[in-house]
MARMIGU-297154 format. One line per field, with one value per residue (C-alpha): residue in one letter; x, y, z. Coordinates in nm, 3 decimals. Example, Ala and Ser with C-alpha at 12.3 -4.5 7.8 and 13.67 -1.06 7.14 Angstrom:
BEGIN
residuo = (A, S) $
px = (1.230, 1.367) $
py = (-0.450, -0.106) $
pz = (0.780, 0.714) $
//
This chain:
BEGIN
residuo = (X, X, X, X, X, X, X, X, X, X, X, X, X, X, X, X, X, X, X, X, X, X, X, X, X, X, X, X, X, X, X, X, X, X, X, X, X, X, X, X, X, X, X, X, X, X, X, X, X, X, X, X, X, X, X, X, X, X, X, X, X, X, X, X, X, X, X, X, X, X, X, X, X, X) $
px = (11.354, 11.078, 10.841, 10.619, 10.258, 10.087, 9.724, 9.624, 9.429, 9.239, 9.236, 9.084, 8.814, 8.687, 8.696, 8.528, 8.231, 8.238, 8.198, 7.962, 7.682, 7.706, 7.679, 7.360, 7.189, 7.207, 7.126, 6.816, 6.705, 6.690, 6.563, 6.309, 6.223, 6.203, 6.002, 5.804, 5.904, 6.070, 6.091, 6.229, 6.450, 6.566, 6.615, 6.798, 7.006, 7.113, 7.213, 7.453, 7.572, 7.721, 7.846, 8.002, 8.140, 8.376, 8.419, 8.576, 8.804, 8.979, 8.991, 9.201, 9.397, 9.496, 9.583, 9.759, 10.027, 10.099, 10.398, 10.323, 10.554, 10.482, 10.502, 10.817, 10.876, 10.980) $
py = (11.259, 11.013, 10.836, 10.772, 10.902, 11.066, 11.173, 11.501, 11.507, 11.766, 11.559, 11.248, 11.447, 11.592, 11.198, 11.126, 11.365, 11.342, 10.981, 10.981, 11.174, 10.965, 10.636, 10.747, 10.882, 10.504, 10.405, 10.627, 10.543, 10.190, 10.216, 10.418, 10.165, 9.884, 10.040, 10.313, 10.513, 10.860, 10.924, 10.582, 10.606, 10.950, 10.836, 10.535, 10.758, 11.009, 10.744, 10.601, 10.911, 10.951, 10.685, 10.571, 10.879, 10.892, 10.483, 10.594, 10.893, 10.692, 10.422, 10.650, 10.769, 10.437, 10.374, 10.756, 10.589, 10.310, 10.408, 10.341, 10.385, 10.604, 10.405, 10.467, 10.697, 10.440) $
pz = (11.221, 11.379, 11.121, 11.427, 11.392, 11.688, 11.691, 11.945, 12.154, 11.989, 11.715, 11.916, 12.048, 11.686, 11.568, 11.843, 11.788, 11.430, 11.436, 11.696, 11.462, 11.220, 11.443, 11.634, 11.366, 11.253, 11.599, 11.579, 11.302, 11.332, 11.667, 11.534, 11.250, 11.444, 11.755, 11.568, 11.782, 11.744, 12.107, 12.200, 11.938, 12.049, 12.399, 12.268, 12.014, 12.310, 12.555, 12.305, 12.189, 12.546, 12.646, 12.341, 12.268, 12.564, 12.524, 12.161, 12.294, 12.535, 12.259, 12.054, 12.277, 12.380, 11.988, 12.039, 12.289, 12.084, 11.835, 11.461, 11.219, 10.860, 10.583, 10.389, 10.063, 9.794) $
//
């Protein structure tokens, strides 16, 4: 049996989007904050929600290539 963990890509992609609300609703709002802004902030927040969410799929599935072992039972 392998103790090596694999992420799908399924997997990848819902970490991916998941994370990717969470991080540009931060952007936004700081954005927003420091601009006063809602629209800049938006426009800010949507551009980074792009790009950054397909830099952070292929990020993972670079980690998903890379064996990693499972810790072991004691």
């Amino acid at each position: 049996m392998s103790d090596v963990i694999r992420d799908s890509r399924v997997r990848s992609l819902a970490k991916a989007f998941s994370w990717r609300i969470v991080a540009t609703l931060t952007t936004s709002i700081i954005a927003w904050v420091i601009t006063g802004e809602l629209d800049t902030a938006a426009v800010i927040g949507g551009i980074e929600f792009v790009l950054k969410f397909f830099i952070y799929y292929f990020h993972e599935r670079i980690w998903a290539v890379i064996p990693w072992r499972a810790p072991r039972a004691p």
